[in-house]
Structures are given as C-alpha cells and as structure tokens.
N, C-alpha and C positions, 0 to 999 in steps of 0.2 A: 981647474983640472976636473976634469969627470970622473966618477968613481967607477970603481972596478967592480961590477958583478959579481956575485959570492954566488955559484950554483952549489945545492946541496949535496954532498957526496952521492954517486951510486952506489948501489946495494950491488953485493957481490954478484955474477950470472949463478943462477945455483946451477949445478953439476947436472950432468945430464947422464940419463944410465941408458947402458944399450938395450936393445929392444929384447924381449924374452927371444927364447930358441925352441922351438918344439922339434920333437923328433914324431918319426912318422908313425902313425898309429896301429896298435897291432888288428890285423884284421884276424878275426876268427875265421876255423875253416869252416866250409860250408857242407853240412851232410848231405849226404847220399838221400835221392829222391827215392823214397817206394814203390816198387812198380804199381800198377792199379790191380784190385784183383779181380779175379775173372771170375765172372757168373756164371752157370751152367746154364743152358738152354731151359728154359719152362715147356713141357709136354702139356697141351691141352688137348682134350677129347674132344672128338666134333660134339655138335648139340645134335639131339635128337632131332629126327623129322618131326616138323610141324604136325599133329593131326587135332581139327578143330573141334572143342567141344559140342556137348547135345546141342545146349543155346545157343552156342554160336550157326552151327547148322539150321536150328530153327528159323535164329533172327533172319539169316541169309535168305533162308525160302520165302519168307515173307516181306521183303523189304530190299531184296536185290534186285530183282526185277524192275521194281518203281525206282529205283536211285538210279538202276540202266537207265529206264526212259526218259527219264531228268535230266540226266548227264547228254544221250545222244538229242532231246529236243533242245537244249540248249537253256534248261529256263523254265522252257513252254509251263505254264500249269503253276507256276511259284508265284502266287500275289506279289503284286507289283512292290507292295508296299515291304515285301519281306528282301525283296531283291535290293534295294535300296537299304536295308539295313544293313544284309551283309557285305553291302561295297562298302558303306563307311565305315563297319566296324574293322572290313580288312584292310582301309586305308588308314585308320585311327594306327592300327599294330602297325601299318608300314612307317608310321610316321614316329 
C-alpha cells in the first residue's frame, strides 16, 4: 500500500481590510487680485539748446577743415601705414 501524503496544514488567509475612503479636499478660497497701480505720467523738460564751448569752437576752426578734406579725399594724405591700422583695429572690434 502507498502511503498517504501528510501536507502541512495552511495558515489561515488573514483578513483583508477595505481600502481607506478619503473625502474630497477642502479647497481654499482664492483672493481677490489687486488691481495694478497706476503711475502718473513723468513731466520732463526739454534739454537746453546745444551751444558749443570756447574750445570746442577753437578745436573746430582749426581742425574742421582738415577732417573735411580727409573725409571728402577719401584718405588722400593719411600714411599708408596708418590706414592699415585703423582697418584692423576696426575689424579687430567687428570681430
């Protein structure tokens, strides 16, 4: 005769609980937005008219002229060597 298998008892299912309940949450009310507040216009006074000092009137007579004729020759009359500087130093700053 074969013997009969003895399996060992099970252990009880433990109990099972229902899942919590939450109720819905209170929402606070939400305040009232401040309006923004309003700034009054800023009055500025125009600026005086420009009038150039003594120096400045000097420099000009002396040295207006020659920066015209610089300007309208193109160059003319600026060492080579000077023109060449200020292209690289104005492509150094473009760069």
């Amino acid at each position: 005769e074969a013997p009969t298998p003895v399996a060992p008892e099970l252990a009880p299912a433990p109990e099972v609980t229902p899942p919590p309940t939450f109720e819905a949450p209170v929402v606070p009310t939400i305040p009232e937005v401040t309006p923004a507040p309003t700034i009054p216009a800023i009055e500025v006074a125009p600026a005086p008219e420009y009038a150039p000092t003594e120096e400045e009137k000097a420099w000009a007579e002396m040295y207006g002229g020659t920066i015209a004729d610089i300007i309208k020759a193109r160059g003319e009359g600026i060492p080579e060597e000077t023109i060449n500087l200020m292209i690289r130093r104005q492509s150094q700053m473009l760069t």
